[in-house]
FIKOLZA-1660 file (N, C-alpha, C; in steps of 0.1 Angstrom, whole numbers, plus 5000, padded with zeros to 4 digits):
% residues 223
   i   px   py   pz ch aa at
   1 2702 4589 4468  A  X  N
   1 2691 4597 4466  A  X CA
   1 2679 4593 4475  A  X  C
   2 2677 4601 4483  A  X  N
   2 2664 4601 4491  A  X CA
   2 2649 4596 4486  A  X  C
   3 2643 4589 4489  A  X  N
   3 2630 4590 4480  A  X CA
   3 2619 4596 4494  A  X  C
   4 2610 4604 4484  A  X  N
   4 2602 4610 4491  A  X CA
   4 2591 4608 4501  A  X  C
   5 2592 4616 4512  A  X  N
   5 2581 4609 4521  A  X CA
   5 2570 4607 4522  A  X  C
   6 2566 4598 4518  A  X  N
   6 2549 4595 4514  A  X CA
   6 2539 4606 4524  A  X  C
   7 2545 4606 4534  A  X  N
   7 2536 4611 4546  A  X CA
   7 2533 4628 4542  A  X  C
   8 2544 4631 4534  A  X  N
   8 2540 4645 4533  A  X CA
   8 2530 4649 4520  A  X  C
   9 2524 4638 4513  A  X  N
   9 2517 4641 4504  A  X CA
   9 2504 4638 4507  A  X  C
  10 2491 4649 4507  A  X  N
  10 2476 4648 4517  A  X CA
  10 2471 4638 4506  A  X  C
  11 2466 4630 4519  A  X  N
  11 2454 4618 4513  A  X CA
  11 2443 4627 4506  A  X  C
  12 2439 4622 4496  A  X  N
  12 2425 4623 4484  A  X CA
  12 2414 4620 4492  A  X  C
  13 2405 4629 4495  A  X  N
  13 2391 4620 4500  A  X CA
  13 2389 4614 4489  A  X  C
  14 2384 4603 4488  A  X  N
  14 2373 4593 4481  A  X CA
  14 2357 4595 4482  A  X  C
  15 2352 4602 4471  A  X  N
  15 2343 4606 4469  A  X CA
  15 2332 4599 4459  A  X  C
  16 2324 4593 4466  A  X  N
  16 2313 4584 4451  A  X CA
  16 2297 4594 4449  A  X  C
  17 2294 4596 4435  A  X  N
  17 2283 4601 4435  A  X CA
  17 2274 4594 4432  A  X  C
  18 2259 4597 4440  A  X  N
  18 2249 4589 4435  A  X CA
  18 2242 4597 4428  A  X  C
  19 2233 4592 4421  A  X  N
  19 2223 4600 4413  A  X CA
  19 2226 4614 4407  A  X  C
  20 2234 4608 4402  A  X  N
  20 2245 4617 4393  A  X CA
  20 2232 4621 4379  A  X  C
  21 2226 4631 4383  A  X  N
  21 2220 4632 4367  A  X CA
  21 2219 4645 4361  A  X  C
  22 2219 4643 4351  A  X  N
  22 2222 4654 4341  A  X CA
  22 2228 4668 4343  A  X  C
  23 2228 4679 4338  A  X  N
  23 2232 4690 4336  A  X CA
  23 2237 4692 4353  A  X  C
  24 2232 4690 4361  A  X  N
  24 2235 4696 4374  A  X CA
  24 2246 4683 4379  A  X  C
  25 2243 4669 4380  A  X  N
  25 2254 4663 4380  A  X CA
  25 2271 4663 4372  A  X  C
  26 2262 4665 4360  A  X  N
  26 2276 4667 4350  A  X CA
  26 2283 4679 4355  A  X  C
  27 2278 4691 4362  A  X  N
  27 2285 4701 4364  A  X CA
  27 2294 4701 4381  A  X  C
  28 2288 4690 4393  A  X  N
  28 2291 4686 4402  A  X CA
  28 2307 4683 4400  A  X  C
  29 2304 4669 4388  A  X  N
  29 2312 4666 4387  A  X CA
  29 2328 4669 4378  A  X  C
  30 2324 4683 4370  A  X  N
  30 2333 4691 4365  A  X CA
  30 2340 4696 4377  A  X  C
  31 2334 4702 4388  A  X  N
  31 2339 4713 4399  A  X CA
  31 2346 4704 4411  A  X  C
  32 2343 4690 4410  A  X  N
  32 2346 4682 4417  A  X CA
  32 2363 4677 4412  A  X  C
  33 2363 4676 4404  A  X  N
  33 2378 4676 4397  A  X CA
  33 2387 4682 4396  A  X  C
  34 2384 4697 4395  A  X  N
  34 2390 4704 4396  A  X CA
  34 2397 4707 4410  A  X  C
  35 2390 4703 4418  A  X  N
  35 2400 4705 4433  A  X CA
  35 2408 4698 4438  A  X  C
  36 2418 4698 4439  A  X  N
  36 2430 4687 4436  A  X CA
  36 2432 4678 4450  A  X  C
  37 2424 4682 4463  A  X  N
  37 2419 4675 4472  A  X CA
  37 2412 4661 4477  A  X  C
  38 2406 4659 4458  A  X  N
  38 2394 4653 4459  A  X CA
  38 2397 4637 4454  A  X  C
  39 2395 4631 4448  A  X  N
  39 2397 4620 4438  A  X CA
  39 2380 4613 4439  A  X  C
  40 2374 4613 4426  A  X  N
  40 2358 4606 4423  A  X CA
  40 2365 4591 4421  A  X  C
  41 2357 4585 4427  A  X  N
  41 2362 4569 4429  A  X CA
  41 2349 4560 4419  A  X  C
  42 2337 4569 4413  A  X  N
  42 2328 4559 4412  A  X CA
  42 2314 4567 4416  A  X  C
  43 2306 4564 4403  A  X  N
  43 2291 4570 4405  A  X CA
  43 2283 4554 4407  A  X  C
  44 2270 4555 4414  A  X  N
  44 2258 4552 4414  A  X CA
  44 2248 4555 4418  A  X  C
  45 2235 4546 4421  A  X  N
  45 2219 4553 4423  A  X CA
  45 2216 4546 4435  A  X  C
  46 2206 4546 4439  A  X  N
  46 2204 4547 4455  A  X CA
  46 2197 4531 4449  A  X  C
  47 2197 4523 4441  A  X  N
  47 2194 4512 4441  A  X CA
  47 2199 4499 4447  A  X  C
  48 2195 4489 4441  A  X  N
  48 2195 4476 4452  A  X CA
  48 2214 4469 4445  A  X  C
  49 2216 4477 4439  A  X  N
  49 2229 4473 4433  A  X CA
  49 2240 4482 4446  A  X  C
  50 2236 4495 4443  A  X  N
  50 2247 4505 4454  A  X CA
  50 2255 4501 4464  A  X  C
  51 2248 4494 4474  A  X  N
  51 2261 4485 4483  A  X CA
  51 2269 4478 4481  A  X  C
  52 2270 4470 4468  A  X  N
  52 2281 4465 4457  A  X CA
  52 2294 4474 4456  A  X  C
  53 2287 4483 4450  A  X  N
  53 2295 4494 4443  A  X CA
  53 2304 4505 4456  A  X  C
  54 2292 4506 4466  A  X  N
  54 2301 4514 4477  A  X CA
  54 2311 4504 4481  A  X  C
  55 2309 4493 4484  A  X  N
  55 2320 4483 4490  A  X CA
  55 2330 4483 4486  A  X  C
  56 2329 4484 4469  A  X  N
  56 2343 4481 4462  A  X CA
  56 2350 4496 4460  A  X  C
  57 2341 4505 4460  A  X  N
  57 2349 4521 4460  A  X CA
  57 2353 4525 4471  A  X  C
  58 2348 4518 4477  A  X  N
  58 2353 4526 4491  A  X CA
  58 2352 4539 4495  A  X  C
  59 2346 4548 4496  A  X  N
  59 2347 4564 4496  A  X CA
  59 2346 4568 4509  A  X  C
  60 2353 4580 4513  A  X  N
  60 2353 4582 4523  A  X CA
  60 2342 4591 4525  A  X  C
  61 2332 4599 4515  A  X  N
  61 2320 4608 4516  A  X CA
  61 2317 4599 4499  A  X  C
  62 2300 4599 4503  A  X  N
  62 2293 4596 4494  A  X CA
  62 2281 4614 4491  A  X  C
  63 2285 4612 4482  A  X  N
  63 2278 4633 4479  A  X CA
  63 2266 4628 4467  A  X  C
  64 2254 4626 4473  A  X  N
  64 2241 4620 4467  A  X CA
  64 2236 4633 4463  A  X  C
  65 2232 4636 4452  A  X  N
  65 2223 4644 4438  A  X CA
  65 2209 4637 4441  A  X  C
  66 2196 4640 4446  A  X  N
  66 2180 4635 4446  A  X CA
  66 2176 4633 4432  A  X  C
  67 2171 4628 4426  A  X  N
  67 2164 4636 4413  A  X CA
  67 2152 4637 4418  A  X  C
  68 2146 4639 4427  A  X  N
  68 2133 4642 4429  A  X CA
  68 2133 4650 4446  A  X  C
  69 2121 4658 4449  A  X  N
  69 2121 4660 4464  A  X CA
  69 2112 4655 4474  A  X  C
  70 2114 4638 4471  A  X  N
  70 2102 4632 4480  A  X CA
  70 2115 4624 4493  A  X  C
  71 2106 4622 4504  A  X  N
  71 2114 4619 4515  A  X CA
  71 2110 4603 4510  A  X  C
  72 2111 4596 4503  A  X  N
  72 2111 4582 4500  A  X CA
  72 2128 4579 4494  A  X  C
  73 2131 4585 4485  A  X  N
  73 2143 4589 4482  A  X CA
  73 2159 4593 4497  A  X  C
  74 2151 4596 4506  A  X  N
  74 2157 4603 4519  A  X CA
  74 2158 4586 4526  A  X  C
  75 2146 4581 4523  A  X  N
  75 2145 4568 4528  A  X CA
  75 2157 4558 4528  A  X  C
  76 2161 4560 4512  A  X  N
  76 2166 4547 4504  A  X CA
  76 2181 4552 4505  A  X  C
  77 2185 4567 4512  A  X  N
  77 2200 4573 4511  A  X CA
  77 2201 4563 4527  A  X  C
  78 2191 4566 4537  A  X  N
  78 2192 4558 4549  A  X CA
  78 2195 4543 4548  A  X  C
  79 2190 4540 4539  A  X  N
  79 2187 4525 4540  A  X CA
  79 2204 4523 4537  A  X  C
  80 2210 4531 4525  A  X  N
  80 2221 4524 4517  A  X CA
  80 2237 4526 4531  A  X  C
  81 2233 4536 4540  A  X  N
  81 2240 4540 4550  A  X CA
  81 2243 4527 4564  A  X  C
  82 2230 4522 4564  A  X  N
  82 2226 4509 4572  A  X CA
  82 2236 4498 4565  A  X  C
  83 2242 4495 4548  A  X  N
  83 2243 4487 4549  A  X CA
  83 2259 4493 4543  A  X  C
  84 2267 4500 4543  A  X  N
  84 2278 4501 4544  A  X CA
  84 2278 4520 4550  A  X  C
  85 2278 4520 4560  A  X  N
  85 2278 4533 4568  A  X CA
  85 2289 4543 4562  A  X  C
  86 2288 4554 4558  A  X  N
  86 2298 4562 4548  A  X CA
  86 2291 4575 4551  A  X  C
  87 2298 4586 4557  A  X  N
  87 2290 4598 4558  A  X CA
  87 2284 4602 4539  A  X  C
  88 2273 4608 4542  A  X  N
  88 2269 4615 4531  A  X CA
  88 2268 4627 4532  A  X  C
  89 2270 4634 4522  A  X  N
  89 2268 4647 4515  A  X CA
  89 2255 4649 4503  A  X  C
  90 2249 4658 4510  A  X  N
  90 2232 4659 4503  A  X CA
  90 2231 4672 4493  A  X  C
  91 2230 4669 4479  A  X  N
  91 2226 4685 4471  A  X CA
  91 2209 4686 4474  A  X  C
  92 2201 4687 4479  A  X  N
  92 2187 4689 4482  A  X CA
  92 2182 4697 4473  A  X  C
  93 2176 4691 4465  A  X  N
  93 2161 4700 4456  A  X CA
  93 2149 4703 4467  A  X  C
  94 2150 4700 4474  A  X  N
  94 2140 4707 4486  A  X CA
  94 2145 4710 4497  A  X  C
  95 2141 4724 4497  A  X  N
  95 2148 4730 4513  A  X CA
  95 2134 4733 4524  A  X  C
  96 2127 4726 4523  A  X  N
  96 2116 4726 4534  A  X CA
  96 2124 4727 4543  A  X  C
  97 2116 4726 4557  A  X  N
  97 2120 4722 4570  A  X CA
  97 2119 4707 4574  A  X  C
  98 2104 4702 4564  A  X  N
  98 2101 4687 4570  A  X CA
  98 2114 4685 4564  A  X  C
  99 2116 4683 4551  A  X  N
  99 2128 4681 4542  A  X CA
  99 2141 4676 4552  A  X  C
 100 2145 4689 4548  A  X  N
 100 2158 4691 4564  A  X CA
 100 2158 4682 4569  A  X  C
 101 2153 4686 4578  A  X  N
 101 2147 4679 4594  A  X CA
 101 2147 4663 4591  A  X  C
 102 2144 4661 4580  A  X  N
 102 2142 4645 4579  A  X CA
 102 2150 4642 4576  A  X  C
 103 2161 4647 4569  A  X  N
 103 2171 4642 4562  A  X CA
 103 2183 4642 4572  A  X  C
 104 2185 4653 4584  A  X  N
 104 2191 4651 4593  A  X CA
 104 2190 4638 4600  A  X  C
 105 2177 4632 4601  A  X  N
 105 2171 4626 4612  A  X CA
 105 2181 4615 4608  A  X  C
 106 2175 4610 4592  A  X  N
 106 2181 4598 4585  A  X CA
 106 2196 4595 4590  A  X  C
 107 2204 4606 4596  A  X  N
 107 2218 4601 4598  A  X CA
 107 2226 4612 4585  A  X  C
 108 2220 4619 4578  A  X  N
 108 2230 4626 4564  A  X CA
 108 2237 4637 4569  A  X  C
 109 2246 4637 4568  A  X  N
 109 2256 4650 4576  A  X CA
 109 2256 4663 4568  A  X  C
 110 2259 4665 4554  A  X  N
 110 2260 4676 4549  A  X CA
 110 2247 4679 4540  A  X  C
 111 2241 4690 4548  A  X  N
 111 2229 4695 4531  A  X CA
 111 2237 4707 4525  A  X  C
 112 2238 4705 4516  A  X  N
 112 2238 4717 4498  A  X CA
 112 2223 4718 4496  A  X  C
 113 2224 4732 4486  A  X  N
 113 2210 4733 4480  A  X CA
 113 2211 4741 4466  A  X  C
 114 2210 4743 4458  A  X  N
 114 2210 4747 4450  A  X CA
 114 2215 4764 4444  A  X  C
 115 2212 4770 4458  A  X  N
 115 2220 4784 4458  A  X CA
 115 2232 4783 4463  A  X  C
 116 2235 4771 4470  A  X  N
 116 2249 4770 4475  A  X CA
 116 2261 4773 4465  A  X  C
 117 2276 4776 4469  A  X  N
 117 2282 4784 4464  A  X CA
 117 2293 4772 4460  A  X  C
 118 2300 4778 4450  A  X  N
 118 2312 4765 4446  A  X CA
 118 2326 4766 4455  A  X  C
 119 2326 4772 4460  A  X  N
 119 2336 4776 4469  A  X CA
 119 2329 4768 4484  A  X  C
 120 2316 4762 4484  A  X  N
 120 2315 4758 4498  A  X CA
 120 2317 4743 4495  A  X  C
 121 2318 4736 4480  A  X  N
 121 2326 4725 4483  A  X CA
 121 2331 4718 4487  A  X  C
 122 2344 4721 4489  A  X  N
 122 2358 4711 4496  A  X CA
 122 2355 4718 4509  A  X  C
 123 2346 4728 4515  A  X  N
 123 2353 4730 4528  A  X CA
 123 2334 4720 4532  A  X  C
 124 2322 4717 4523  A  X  N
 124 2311 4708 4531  A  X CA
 124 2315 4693 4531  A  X  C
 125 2323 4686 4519  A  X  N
 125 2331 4675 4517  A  X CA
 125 2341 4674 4532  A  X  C
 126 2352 4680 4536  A  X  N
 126 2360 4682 4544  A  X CA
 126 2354 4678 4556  A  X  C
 127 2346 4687 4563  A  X  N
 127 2338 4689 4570  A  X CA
 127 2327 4670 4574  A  X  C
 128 2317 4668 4562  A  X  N
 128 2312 4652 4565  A  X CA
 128 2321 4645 4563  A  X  C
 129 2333 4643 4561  A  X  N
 129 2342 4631 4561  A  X CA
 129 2347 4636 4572  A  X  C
 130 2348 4642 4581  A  X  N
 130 2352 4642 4596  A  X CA
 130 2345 4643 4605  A  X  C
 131 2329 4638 4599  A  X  N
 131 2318 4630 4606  A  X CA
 131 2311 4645 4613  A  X  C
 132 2317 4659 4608  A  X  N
 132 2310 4668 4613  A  X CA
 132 2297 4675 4606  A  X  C
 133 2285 4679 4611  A  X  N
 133 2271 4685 4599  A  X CA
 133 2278 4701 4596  A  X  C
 134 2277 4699 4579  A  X  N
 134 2274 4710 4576  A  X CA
 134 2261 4710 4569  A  X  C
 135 2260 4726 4570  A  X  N
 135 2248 4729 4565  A  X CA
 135 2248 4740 4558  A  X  C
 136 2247 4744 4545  A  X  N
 136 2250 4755 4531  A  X CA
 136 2244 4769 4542  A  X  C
 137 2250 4776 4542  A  X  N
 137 2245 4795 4546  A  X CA
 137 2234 4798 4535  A  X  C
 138 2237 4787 4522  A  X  N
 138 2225 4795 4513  A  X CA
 138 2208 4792 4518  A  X  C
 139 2203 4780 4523  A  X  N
 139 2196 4776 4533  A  X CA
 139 2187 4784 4537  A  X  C
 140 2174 4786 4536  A  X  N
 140 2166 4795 4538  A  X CA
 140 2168 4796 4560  A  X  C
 141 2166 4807 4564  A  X  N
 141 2168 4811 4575  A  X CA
 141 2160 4801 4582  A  X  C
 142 2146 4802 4580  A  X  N
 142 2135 4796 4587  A  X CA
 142 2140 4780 4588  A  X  C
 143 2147 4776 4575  A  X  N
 143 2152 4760 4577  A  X CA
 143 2164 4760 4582  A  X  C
 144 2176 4765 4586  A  X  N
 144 2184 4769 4591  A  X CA
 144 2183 4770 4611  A  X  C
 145 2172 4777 4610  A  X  N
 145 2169 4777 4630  A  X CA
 145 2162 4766 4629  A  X  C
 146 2156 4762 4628  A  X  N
 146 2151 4744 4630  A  X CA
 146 2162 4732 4630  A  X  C
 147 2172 4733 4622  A  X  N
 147 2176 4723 4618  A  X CA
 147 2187 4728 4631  A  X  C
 148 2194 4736 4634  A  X  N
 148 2201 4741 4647  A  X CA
 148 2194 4736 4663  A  X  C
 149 2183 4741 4659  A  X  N
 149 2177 4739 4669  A  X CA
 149 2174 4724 4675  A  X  C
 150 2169 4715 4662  A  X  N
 150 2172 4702 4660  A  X CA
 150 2180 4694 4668  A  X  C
 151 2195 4697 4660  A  X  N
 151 2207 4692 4664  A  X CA
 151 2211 4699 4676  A  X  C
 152 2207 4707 4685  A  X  N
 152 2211 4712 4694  A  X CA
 152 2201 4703 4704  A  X  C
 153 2188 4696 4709  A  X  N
 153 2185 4691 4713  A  X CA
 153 2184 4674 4706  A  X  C
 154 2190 4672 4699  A  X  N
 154 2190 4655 4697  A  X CA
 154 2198 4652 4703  A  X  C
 155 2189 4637 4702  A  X  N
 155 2197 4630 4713  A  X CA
 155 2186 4625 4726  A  X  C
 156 2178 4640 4730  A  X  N
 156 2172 4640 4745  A  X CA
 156 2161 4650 4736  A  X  C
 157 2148 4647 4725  A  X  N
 157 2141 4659 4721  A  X CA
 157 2129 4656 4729  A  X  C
 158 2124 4644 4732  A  X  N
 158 2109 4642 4739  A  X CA
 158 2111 4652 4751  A  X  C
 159 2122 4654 4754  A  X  N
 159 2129 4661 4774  A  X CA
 159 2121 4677 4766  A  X  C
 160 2124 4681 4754  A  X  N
 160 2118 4689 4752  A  X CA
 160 2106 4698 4749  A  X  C
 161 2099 4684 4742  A  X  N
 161 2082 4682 4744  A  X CA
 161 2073 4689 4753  A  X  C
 162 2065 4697 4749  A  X  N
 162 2053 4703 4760  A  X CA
 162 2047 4690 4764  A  X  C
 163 2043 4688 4780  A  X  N
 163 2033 4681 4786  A  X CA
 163 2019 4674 4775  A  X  C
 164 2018 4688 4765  A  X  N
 164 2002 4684 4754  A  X CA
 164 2009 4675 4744  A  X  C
 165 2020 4679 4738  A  X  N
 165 2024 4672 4729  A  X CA
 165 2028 4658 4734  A  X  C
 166 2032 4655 4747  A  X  N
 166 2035 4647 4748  A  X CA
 166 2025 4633 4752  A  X  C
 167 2013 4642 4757  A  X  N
 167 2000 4633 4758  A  X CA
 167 1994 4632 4740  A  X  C
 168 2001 4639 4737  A  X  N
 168 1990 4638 4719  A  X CA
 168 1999 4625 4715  A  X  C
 169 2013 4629 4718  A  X  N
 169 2024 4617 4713  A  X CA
 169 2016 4604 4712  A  X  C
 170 2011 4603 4725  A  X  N
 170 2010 4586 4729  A  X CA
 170 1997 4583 4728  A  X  C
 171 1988 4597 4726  A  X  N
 171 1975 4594 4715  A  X CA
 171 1975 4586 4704  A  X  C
 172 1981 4592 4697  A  X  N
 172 1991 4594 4688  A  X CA
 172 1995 4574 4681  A  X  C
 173 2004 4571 4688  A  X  N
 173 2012 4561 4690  A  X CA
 173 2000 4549 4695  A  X  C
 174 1986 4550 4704  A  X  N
 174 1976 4542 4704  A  X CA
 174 1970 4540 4695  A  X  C
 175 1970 4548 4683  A  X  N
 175 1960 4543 4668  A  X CA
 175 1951 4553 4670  A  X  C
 176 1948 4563 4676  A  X  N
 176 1937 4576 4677  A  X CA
 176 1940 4584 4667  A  X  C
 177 1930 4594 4659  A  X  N
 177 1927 4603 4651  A  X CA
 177 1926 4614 4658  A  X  C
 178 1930 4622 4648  A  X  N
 178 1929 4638 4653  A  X CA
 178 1916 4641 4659  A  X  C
 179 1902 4636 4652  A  X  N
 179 1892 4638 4656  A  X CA
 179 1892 4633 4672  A  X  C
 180 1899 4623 4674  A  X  N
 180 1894 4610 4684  A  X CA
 180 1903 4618 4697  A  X  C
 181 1916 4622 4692  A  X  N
 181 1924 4631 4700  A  X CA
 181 1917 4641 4708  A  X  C
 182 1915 4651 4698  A  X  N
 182 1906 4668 4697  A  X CA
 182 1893 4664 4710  A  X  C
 183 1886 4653 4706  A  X  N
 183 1876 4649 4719  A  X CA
 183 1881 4644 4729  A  X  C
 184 1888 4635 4728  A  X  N
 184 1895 4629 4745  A  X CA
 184 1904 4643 4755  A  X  C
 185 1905 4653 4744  A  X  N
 185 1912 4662 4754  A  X CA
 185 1905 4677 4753  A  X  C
 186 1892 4678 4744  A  X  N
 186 1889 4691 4746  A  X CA
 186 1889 4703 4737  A  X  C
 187 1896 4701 4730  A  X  N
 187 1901 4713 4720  A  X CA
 187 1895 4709 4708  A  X  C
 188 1900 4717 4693  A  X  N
 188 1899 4719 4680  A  X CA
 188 1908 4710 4674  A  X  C
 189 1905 4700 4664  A  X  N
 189 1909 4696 4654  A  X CA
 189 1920 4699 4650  A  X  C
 190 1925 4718 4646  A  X  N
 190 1929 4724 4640  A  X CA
 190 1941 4721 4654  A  X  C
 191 1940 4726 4667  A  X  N
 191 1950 4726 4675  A  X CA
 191 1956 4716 4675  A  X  C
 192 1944 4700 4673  A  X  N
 192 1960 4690 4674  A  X CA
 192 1969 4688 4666  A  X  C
 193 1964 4697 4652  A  X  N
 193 1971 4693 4641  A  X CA
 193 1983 4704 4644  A  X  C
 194 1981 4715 4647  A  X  N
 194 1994 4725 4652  A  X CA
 194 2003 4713 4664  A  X  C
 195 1996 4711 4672  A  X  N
 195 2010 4703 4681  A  X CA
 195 2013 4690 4671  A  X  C
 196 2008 4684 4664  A  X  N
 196 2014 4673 4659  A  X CA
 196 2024 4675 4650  A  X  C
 197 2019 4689 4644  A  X  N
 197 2031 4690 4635  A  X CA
 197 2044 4701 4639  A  X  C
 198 2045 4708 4652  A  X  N
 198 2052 4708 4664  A  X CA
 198 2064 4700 4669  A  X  C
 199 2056 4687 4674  A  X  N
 199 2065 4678 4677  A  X CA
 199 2068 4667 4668  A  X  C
 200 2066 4665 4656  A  X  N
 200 2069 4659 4646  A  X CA
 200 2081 4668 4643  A  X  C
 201 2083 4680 4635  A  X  N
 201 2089 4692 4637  A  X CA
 201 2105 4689 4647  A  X  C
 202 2097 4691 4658  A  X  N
 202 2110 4688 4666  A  X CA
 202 2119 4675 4670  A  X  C
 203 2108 4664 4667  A  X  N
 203 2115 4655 4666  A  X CA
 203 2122 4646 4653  A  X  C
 204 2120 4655 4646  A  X  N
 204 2126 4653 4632  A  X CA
 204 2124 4640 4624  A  X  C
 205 2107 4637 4629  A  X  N
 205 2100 4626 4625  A  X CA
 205 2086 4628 4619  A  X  C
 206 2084 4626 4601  A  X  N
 206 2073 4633 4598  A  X CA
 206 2064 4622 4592  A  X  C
 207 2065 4607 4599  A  X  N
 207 2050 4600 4596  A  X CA
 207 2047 4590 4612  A  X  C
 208 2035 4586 4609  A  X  N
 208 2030 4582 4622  A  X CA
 208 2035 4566 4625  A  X  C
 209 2043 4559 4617  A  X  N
 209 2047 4548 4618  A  X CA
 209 2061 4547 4623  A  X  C
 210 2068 4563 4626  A  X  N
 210 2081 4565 4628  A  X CA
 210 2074 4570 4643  A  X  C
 211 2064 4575 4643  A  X  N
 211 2061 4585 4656  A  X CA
 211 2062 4569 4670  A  X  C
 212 2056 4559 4662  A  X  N
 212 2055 4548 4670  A  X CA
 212 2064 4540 4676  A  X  C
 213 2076 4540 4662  A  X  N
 213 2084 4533 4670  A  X CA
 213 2095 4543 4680  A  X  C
 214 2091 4553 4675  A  X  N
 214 2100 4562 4683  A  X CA
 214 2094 4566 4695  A  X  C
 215 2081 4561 4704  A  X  N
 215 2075 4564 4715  A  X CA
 215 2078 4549 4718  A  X  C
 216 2076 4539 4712  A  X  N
 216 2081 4521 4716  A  X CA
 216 2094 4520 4726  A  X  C
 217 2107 4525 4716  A  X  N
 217 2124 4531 4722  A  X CA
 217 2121 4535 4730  A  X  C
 218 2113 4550 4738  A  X  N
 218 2114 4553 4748  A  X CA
 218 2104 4550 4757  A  X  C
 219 2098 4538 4754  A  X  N
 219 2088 4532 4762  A  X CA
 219 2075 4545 4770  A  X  C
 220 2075 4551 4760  A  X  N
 220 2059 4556 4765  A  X CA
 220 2051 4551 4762  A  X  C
 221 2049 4541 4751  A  X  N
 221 2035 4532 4752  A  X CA
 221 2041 4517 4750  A  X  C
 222 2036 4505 4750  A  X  N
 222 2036 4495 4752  A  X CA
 222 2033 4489 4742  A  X  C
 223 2036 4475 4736  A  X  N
 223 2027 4466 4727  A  X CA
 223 2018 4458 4729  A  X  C
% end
């Protein structure tokens, strides 16, 4: 009697959830079972415990639930990625653009959102465990061309930068104020705040402490 060839039976992705909470997690995790693709290895929280727990689960996608929509939270999915790298899958309670945009930046491959469909499951799981971005169709349009647009110039986004934005950059990156900006070059208040939030925007960087070290890397200003 022959025994069967292991090879013909498809590997389980390994799937851990974080912030698995309530009514919307408990139902993740009903629809997540049910696809015989899948196997849940293990829930946790974006806490100082999680790199414990991813180490020993091993997962091949980690599919993070927010309970809130602050980019501090976006923070702590980055940080836990730094310390055992595991593509993630994102359900987003906020579909901003800064949102998005930031959460791409962090390194997270798949956003879900809340309109997303149950049927786009196993093929957004599929998809981040072969290290490719998806992104839900349910996704508002406006955050949809950004986030395209994004990932279509990363990598090389300053190369993209207007000439203004890119003198505001390094305004910017010197410790200057919008006021202090708006006078060293002439214009409205109101305009530098449109290019700042422009190239923030495109560079998929939305505070001034990221703007810095990310003009530092490409050596447009100095220490």
């Amino acid at each position: 009697m022959t025994k069967p060839d292991s090879h013909s039976v498809p590997k389980k992705l390994r799937i851990l959830l974080s912030n698995n909470y309530g009514l919307v997690g408990a139902g993740l995790r009903s629809l997540l079972e049910k696809e015989p693709g899948l196997e849940i290895v293990g829930e946790t929280n974006l806490g100082p415990k999680s790199s414990a727990i991813i180490f020993q689960a091993r997962p091949d996608v980690i599919f993070v639930t927010l309970s809130t929509a602050t980019f501090e939270e976006v923070e702590m999915a980055e940080r836990m990625m730094e310390k055992f790298p595991r593509p993630i899958l994102l359900l987003a309670l906020n579909t901003s653009v800064e949102y998005v945009l930031q959460s791409l930046h962090a390194g997270i491959k798949g956003i879900l959102c809340l309109r997303s469909s149950a049927n786009e499951l196993q093929v957004a799981i599929q998809k981040t465990a072969a290290g490719e971005v998806y992104l839900s169709p349910a996704l508002p349009k406006s955050v949809m061309d950004a986030a395209r647009d994004y990932l279509l110039h990363q990598g090389r986004p300053v190369e993209q930068l207007t000439s203004r934005q890119k003198t505001i950059l390094k305004l910017i990156t010197e410790g200057r104020n919008t006021k202090e900006i708006a006078l060293r070059l002439k214009v409205s208040s109101k305009t530098i705040e449109f290019h700042r939030a422009r190239l923030m925007e495109r560079l998929g960087i939305f505070d001034i402490a990221g703007l810095v070290r990310y003009a530092l890397r490409l050596g447009l200003v100095e220490l």
